[in-house]
DRENPA-3360 file (N, C-alpha, C; in nm, 2 decimals, always signed):
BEGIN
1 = XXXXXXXX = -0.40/-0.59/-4.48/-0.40/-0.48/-4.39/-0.26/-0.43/-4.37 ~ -0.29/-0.34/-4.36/-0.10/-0.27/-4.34/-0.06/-0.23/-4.21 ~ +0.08/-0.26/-4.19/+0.12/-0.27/-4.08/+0.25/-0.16/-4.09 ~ +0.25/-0.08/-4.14/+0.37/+0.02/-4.21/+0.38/+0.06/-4.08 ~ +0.25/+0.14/-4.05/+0.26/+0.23/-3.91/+0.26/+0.19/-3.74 ~ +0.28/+0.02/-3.80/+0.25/-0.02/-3.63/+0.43/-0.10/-3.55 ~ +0.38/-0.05/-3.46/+0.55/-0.04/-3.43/+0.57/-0.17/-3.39 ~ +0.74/-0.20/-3.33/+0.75/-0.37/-3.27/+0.71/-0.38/-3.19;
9 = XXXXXXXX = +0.72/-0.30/-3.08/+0.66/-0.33/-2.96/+0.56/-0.20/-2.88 ~ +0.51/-0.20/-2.78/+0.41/-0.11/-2.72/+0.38/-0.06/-2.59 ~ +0.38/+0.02/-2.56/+0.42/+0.05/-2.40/+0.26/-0.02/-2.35 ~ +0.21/-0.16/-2.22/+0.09/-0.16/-2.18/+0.08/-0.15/-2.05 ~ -0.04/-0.02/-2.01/-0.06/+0.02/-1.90/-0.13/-0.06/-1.77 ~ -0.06/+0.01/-1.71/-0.13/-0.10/-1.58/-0.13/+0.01/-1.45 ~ -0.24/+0.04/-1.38/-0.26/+0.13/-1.26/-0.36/+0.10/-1.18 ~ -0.34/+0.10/-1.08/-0.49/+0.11/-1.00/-0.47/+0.18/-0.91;
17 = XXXXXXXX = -0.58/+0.25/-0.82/-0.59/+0.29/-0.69/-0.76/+0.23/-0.61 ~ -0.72/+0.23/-0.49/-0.88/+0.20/-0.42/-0.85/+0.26/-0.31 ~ -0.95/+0.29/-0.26/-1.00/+0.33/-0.08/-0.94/+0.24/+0.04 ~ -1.05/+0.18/+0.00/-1.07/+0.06/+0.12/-1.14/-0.04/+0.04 ~ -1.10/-0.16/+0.11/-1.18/-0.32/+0.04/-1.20/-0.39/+0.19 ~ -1.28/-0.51/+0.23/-1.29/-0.59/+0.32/-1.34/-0.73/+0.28 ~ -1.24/-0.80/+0.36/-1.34/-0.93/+0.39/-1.32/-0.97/+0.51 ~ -1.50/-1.03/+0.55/-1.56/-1.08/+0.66/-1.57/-1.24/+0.67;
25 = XXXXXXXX = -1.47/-1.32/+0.80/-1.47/-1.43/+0.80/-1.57/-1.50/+0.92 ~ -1.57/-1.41/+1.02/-1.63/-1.42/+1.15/-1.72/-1.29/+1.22 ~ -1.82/-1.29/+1.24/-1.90/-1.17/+1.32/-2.01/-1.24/+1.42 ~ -1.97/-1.20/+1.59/-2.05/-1.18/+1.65/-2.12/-1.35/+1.68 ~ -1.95/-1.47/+1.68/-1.98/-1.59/+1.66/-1.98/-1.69/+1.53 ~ -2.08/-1.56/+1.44/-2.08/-1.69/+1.30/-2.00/-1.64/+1.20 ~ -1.97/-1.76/+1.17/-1.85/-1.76/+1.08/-1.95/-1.73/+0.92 ~ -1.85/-1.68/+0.86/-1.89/-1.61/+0.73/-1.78/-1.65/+0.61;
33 = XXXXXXXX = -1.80/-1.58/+0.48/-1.75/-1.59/+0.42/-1.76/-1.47/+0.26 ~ -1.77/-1.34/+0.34/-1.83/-1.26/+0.29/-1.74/-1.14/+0.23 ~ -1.77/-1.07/+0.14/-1.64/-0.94/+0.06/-1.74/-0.86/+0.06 ~ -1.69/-0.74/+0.11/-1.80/-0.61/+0.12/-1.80/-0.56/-0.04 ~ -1.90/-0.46/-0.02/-1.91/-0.37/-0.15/-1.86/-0.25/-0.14 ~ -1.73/-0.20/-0.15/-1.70/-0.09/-0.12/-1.68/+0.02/-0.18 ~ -1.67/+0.09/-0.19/-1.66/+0.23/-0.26/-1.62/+0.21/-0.38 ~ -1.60/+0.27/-0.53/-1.52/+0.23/-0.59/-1.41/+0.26/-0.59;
41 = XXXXXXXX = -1.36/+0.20/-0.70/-1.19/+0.25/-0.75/-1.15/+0.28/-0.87 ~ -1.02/+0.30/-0.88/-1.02/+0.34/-1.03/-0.93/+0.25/-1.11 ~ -0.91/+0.22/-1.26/-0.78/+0.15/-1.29/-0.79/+0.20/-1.44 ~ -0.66/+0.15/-1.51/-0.60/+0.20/-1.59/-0.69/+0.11/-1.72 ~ -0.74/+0.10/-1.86/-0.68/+0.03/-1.98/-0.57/+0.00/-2.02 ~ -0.56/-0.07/-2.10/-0.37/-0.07/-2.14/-0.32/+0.04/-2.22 ~ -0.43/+0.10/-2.26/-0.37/+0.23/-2.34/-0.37/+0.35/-2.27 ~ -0.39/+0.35/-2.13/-0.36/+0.50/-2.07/-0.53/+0.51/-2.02;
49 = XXXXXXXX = -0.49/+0.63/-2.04/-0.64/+0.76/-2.03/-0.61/+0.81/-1.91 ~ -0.77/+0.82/-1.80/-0.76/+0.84/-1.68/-0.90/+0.82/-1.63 ~ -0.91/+0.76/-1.47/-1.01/+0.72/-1.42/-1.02/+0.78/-1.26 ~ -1.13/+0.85/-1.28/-1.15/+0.85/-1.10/-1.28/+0.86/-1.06 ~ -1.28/+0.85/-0.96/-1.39/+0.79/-0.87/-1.38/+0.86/-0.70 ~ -1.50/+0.89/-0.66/-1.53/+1.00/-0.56/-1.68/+0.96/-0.50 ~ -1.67/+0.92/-0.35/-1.79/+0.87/-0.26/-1.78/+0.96/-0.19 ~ -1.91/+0.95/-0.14/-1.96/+0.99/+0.04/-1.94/+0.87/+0.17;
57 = XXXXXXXX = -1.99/+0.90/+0.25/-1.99/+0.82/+0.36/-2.06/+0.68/+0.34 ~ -2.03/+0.58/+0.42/-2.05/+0.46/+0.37/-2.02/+0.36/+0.53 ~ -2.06/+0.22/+0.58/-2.00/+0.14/+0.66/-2.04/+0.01/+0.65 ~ -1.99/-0.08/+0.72/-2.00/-0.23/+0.61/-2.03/-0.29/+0.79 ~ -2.14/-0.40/+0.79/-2.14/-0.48/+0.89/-2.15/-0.40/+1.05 ~ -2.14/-0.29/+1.05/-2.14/-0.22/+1.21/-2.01/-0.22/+1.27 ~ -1.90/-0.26/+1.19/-1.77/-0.30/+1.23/-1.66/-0.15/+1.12 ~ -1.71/-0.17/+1.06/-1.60/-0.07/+1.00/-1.71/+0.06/+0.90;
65 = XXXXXXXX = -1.65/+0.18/+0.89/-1.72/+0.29/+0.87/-1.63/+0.41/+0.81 ~ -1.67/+0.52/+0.71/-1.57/+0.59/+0.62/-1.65/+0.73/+0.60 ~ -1.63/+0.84/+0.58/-1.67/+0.97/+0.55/-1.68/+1.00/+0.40 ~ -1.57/+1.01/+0.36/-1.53/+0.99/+0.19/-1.42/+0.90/+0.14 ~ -1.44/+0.91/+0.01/-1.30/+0.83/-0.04/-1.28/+0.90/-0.20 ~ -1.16/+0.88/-0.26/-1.13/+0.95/-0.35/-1.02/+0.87/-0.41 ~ -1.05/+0.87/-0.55/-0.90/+0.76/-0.63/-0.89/+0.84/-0.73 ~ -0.76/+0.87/-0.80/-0.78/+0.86/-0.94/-0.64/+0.73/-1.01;
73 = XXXXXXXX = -0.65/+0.69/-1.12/-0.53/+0.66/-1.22/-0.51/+0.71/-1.35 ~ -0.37/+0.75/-1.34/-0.41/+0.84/-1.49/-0.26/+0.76/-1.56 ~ -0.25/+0.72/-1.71/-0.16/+0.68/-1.78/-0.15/+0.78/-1.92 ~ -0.04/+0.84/-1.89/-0.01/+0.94/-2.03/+0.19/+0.88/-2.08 ~ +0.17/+0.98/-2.18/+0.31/+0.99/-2.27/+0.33/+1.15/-2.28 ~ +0.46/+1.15/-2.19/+0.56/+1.28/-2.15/+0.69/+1.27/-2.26 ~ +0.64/+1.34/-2.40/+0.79/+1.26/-2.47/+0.83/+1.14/-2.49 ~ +0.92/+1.08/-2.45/+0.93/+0.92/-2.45/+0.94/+0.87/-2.31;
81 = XXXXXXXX = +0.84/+0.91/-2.24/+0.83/+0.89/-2.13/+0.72/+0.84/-2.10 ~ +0.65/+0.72/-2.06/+0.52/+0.72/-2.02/+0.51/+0.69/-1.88 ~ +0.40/+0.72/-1.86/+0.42/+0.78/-1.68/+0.28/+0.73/-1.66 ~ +0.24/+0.68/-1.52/+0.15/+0.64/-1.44/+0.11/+0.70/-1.29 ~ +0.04/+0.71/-1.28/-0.01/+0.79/-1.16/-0.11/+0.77/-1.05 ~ -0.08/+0.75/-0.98/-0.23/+0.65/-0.92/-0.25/+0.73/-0.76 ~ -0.36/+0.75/-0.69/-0.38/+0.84/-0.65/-0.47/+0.77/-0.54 ~ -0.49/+0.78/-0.41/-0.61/+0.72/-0.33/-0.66/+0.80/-0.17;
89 = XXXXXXXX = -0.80/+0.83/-0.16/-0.81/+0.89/+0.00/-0.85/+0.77/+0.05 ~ -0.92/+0.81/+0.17/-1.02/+0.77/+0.28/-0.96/+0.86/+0.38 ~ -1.09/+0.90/+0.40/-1.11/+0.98/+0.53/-1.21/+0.96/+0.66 ~ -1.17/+0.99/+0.78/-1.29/+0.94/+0.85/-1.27/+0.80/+0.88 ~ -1.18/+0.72/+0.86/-1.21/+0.58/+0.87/-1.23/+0.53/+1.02 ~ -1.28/+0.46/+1.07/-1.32/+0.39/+1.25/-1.35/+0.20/+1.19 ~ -1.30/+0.15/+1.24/-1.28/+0.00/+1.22/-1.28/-0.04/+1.39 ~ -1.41/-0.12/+1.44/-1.42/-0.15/+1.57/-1.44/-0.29/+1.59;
97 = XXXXXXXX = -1.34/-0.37/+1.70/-1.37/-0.49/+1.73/-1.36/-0.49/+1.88 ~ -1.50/-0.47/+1.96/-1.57/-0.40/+2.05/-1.46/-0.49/+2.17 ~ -1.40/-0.40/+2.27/-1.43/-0.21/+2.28/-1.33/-0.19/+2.23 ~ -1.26/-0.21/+2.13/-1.14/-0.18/+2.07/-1.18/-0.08/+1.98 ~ -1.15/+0.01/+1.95/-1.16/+0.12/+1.82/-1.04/+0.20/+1.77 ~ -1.03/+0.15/+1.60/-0.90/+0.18/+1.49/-0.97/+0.32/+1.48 ~ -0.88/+0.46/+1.45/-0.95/+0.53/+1.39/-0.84/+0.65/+1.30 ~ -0.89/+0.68/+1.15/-0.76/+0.67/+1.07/-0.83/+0.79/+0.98;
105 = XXXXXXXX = -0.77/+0.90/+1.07/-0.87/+1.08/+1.02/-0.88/+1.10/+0.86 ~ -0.74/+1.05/+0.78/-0.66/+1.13/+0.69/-0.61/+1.03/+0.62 ~ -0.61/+0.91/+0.50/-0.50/+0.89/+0.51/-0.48/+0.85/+0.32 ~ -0.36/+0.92/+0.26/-0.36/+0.98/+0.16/-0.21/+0.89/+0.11 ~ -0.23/+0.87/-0.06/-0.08/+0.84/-0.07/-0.12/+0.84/-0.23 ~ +0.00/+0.88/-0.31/+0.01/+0.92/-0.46/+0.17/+0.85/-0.49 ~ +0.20/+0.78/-0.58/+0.25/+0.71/-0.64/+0.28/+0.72/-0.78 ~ +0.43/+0.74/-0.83/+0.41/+0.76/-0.95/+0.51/+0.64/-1.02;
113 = XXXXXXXX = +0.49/+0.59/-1.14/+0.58/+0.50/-1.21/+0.62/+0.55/-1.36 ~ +0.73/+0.54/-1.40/+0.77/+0.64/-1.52/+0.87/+0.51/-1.63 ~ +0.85/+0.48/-1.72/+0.91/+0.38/-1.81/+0.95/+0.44/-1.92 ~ +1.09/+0.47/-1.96/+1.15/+0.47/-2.12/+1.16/+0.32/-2.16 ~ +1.15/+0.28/-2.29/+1.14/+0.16/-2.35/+1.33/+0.10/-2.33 ~ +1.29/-0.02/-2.31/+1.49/-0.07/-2.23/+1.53/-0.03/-2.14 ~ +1.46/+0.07/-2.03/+1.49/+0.14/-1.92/+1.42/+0.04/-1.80 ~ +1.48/+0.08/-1.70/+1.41/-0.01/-1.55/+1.33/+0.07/-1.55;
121 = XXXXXXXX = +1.21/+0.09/-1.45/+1.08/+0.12/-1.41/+1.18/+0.25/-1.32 ~ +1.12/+0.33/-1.32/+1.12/+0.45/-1.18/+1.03/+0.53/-1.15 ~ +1.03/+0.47/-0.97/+0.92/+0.50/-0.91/+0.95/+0.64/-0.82 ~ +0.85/+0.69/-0.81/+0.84/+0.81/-0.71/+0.71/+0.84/-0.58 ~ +0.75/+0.84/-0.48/+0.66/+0.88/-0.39/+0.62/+0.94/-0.39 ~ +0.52/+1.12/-0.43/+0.57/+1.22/-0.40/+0.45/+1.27/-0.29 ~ +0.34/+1.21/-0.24/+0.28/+1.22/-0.16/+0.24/+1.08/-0.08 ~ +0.22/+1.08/+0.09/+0.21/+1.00/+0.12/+0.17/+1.07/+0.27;
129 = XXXXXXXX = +0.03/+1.06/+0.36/-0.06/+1.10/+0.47/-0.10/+0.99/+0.53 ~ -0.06/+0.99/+0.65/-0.12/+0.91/+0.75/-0.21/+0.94/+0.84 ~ -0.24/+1.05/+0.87/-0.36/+1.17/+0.94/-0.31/+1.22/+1.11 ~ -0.15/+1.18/+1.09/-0.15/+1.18/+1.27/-0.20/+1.36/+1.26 ~ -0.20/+1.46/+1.23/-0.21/+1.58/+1.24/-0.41/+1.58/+1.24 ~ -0.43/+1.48/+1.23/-0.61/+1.48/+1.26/-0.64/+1.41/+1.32 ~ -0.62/+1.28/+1.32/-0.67/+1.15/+1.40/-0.58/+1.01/+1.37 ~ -0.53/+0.96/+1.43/-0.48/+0.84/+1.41/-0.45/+0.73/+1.55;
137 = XXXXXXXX = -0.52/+0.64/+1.54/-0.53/+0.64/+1.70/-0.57/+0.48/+1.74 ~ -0.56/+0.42/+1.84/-0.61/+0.28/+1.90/-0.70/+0.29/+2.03 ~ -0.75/+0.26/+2.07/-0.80/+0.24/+2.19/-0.79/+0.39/+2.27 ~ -0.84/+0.51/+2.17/-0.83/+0.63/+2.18/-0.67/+0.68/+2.23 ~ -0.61/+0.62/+2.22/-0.41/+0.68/+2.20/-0.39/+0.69/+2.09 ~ -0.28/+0.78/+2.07/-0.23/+0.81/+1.95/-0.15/+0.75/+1.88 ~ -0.11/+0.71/+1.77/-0.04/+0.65/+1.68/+0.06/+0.73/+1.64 ~ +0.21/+0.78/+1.66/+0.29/+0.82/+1.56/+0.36/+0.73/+1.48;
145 = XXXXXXXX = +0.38/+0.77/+1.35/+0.50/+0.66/+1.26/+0.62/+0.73/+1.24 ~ +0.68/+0.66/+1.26/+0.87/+0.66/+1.22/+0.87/+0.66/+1.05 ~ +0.91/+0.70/+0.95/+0.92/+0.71/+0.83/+1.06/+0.63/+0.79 ~ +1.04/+0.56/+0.72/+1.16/+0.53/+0.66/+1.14/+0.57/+0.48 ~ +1.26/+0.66/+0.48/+1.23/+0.73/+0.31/+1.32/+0.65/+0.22 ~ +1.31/+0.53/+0.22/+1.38/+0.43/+0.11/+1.31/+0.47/-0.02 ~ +1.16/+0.49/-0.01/+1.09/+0.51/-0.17/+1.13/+0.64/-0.23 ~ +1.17/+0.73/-0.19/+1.24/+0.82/-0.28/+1.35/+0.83/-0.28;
153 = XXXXXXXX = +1.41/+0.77/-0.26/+1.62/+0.76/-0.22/+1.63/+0.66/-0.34 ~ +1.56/+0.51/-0.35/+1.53/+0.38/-0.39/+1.48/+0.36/-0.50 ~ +1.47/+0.47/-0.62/+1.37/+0.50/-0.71/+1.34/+0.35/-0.79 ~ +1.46/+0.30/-0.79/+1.42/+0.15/-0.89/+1.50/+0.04/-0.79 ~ +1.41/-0.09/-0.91/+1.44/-0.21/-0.80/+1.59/-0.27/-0.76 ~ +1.65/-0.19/-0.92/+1.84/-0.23/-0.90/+1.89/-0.15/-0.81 ~ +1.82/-0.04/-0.73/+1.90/+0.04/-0.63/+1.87/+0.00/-0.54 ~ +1.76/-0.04/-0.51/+1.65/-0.09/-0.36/+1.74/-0.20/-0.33;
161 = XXXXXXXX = +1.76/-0.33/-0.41/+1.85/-0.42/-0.37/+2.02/-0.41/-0.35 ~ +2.06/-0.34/-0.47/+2.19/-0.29/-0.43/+2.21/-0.19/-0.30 ~ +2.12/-0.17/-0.20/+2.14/-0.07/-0.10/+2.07/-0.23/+0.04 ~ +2.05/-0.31/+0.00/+1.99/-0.40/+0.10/+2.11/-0.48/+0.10 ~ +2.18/-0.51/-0.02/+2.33/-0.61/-0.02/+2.46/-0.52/+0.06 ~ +2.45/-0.37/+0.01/+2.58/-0.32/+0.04/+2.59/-0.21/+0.13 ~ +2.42/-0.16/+0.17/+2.46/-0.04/+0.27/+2.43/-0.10/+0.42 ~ +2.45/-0.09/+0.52/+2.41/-0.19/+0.67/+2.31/-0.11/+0.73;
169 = XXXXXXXX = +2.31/+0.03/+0.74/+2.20/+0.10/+0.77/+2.08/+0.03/+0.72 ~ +2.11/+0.05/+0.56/+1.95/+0.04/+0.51/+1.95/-0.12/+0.56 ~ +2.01/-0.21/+0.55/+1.98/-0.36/+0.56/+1.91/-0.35/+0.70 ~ +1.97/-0.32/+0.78/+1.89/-0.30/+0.95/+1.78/-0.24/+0.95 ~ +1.74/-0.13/+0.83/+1.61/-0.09/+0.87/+1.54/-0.16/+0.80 ~ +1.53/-0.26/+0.75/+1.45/-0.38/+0.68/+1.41/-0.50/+0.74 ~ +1.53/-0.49/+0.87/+1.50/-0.64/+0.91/+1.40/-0.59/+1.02 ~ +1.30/-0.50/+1.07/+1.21/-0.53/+1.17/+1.04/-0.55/+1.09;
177 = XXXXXXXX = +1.04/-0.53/+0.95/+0.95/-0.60/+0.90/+0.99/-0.69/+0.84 ~ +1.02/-0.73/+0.81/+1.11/-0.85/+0.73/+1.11/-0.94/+0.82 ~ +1.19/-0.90/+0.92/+1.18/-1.04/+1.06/+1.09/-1.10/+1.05 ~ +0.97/-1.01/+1.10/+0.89/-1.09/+1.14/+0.80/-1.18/+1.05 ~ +0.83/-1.14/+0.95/+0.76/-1.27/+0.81/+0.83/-1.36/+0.84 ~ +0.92/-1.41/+0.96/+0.96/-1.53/+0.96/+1.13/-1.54/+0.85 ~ +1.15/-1.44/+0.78/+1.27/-1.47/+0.72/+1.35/-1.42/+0.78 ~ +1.50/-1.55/+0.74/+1.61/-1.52/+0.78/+1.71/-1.41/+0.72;
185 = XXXXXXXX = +1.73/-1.29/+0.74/+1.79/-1.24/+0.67/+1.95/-1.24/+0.71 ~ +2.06/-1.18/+0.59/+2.18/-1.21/+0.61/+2.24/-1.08/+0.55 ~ +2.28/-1.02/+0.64/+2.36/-0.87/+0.56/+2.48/-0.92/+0.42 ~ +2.46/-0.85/+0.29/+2.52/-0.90/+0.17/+2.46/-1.03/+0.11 ~ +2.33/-1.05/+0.19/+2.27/-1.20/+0.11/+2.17/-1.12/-0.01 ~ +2.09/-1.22/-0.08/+1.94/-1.17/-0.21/+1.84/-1.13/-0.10 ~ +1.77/-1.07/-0.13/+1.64/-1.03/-0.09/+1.55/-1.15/-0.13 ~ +1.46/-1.17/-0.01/+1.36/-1.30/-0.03/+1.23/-1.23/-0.07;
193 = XXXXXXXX = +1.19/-1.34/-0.20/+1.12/-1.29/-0.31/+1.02/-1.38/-0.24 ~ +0.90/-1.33/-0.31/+0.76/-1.41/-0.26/+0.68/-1.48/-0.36 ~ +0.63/-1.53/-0.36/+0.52/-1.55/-0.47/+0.50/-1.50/-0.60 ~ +0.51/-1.48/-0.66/+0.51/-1.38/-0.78/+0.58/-1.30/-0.78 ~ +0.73/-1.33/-0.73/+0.84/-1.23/-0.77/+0.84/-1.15/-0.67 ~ +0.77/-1.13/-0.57/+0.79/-0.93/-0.50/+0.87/-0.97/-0.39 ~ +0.91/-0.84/-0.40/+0.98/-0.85/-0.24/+0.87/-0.75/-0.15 ~ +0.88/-0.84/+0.00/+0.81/-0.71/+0.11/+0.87/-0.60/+0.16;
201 = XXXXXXXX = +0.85/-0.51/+0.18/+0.90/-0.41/+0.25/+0.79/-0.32/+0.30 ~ +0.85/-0.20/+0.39/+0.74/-0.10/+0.45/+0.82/+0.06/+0.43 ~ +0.73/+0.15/+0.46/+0.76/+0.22/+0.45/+0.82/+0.34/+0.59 ~ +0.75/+0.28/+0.65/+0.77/+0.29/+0.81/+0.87/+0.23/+0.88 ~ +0.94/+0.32/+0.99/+1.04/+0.22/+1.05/+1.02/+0.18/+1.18 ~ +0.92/+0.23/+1.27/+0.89/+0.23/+1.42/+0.76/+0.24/+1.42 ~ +0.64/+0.24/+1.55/+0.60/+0.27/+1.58/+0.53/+0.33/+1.74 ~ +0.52/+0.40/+1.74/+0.53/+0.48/+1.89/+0.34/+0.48/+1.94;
209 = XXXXXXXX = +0.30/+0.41/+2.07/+0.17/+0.39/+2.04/+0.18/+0.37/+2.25 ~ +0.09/+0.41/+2.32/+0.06/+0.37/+2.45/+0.19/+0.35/+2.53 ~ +0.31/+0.42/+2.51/+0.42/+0.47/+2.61/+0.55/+0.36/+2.53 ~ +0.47/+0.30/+2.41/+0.57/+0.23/+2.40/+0.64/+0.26/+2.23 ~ +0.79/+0.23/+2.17/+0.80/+0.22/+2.05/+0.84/+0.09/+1.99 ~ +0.79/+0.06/+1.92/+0.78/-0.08/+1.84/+0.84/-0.09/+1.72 ~ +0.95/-0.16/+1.69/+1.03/-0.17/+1.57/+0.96/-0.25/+1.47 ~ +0.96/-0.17/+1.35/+0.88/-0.24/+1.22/+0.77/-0.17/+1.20;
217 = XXXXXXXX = +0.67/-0.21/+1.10/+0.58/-0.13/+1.08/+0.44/-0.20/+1.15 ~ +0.42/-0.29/+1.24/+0.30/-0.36/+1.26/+0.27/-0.31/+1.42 ~ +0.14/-0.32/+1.46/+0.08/-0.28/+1.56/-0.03/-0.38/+1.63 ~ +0.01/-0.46/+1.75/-0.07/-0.57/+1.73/-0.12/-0.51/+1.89 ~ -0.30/-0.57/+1.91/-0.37/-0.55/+2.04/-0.46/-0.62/+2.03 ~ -0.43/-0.71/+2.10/-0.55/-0.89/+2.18/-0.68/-0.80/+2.19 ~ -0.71/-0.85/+2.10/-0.82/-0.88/+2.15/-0.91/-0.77/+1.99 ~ -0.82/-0.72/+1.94/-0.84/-0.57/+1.83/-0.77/-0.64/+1.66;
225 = XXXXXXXX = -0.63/-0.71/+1.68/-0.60/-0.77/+1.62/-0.44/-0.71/+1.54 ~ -0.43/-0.73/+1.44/-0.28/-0.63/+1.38/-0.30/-0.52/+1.26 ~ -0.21/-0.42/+1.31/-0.27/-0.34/+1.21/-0.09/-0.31/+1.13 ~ -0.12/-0.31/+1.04/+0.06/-0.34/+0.94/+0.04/-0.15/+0.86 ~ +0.13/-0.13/+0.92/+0.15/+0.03/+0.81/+0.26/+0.06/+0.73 ~ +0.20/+0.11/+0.60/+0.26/+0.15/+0.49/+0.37/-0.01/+0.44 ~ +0.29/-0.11/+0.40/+0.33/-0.20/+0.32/+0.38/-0.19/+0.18 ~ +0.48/-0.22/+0.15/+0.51/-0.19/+0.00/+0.57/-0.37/-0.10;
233 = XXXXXXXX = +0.49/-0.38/-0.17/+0.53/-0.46/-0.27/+0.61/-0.45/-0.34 ~ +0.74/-0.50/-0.38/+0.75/-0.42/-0.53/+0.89/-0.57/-0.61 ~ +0.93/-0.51/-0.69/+0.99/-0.60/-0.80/+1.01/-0.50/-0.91 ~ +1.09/-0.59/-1.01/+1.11/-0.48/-1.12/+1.05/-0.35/-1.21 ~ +0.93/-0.42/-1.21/+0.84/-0.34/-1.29/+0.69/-0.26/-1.20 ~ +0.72/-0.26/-1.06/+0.57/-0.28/-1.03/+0.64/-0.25/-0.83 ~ +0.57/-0.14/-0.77/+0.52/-0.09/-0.68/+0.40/-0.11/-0.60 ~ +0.39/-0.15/-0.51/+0.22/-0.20/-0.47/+0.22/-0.13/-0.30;
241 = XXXXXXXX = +0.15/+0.00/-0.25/+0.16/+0.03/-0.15/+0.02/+0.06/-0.13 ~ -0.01/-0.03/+0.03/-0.10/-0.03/+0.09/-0.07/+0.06/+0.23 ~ -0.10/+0.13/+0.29/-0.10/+0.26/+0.37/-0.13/+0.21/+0.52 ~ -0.27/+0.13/+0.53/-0.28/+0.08/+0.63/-0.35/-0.11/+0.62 ~ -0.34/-0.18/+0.64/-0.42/-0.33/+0.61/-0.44/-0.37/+0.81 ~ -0.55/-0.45/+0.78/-0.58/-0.46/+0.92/-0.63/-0.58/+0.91 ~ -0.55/-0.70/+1.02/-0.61/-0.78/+1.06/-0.67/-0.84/+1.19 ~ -0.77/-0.82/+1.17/-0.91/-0.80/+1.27/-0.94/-0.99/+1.33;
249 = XXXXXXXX = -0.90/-1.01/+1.49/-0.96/-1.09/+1.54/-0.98/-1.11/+1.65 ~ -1.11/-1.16/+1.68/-1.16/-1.16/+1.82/-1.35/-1.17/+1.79 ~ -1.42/-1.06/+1.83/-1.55/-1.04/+1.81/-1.57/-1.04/+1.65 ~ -1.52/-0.94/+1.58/-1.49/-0.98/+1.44/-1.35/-1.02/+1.35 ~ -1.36/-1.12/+1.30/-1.27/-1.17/+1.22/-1.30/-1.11/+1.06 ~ -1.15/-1.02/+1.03/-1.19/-0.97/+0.90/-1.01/-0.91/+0.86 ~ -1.03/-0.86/+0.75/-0.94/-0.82/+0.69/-0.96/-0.69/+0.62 ~ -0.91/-0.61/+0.63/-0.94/-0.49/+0.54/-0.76/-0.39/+0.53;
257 = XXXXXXXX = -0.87/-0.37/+0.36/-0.71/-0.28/+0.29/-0.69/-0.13/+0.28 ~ -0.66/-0.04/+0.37/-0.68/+0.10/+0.33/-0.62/+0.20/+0.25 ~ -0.65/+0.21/+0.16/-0.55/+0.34/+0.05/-0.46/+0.32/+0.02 ~ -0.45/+0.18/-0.12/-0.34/+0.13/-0.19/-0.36/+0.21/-0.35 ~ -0.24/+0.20/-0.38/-0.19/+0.30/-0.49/-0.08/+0.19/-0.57 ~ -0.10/+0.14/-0.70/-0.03/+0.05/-0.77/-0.01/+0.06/-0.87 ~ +0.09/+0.18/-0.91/+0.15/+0.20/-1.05/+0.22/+0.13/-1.12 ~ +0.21/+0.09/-1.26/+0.32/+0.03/-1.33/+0.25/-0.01/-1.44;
265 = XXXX = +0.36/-0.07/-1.55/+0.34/-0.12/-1.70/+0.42/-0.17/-1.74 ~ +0.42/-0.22/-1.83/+0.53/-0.38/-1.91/+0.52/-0.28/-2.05 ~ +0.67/-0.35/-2.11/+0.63/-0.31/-2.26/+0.57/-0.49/-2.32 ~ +0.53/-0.46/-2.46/+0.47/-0.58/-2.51/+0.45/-0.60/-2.60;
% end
């Protein structure tokens, strides 16, 4: 067989987007051990294309409930550019752990990742909705979020960390999510890597909810449980942003992920 026309190496794709996903540990006393079926999602081949996927209304257990949802991932070649795109809704969302009620009108985020072959990854934000302009809300009060715009300033992982070692602004707006994972941070120290390489971050820098503002991106209420906004993964090659994740305990014990968008690709 001939191999004249096959090259040394190969750009392989990697994308996903989803809605929402859940798992159920506890409801209503009994303990469980259960993963909902949720809407679908979309994801990439290694060779590109594009995939999307589009529901109606849906609710899992009497605890959590959605209007629509909407994903796409698309992987093309722009020139010698190949580029990734990952795209995710949910609208309508209400997540109740009685009488507590999450409720999340709107909430939208698009993600792009772009690789020349020998080049770092660069990433781009260029859409990102949290629904305060519809509904966003706890125990019927409103939610506003503080933004922190590191993802478009931050395009790749050598700037992200070179701005966490040498700028003190950006280092301070890191440490009120970061704190609370329990790490010690050190202005001019490495960034603490996790499990499989990533570092955590958010995308949010405050939260303003029931007369009060709360540094970092998490939102916690006894008895309702924690709700963490605009989480971001990332590492050299690979961005991983989750919009809203909720963990639910009390009446129900559960976990749910809302409108994550995870661009990227390796060459190979």
């Amino acid at each position: 067989m001939s191999t004249k026309n096959r090259s040394a190496s190969r750009f392989v794709f990697r994308g996903s987007a989803a809605a929402l996903s859940a798992r159920l540990r506890e409801i209503g006393g009994v303990k469980t051990q259960e993963v909902m079926d949720g809407p679908p999602a979309s994801a990439l081949t290694v060779v590109g294309g594009q995939s999307t996927s589009e529901a109606g209304a849906g609710e899992y257990r009497g605890f959590l409930s959605w209007k629509k949802t909407k994903t796409q991932s698309v992987g093309e070649q722009v020139g010698n550019v190949y580029r990734t795109t990952t795209h995710a809704e949910a609208h309508g969302v209400v997540a109740t752990n009685k009488p507590f009620v999450f409720v999340a009108g709107d909430l939208e985020a698009t993600m792009v990742a772009e690789r020349r072959e020998g080049k770092e990854a660069v990433f781009s934000l260029p859409h990102v909705r949290f629904g305060e302009d519809t509904e966003l809300s706890l125990e019927g009060k409103p939610i506003t979020l503080e933004y922190n715009n590191w993802a478009e300033k931050y395009k790749t992982f050598s700037a992200f960390e070179e701005a966490f070692r040498e700028k003190k602004k950006f280092f301070e707006s890191q440490v009120p999510c970061l704190g609370k994972r329990g790490e010690k941070l050190k202005f001019g120290g490495k960034l603490k890597r996790l499990e499989g390489d990533y570092v955590y971050s958010s995308i949010v820098k405050s939260i303003r909810w029931n007369g009060q503002t709360i540094p970092g991106n998490a939102l916690t209420l006894r008895g309702f449980g924690t709700i963490y906004f605009g989480e971001v993964l990332l590492n050299e090659t690979n961005r991983r942003l989750t919009m809203a994740r909720l963990e639910m305990g009390c009446d129900v014990e559960a976990e749910v992920g809302l409108t994550e968008v995870d661009p990227n690709g390796i060459w190979g």
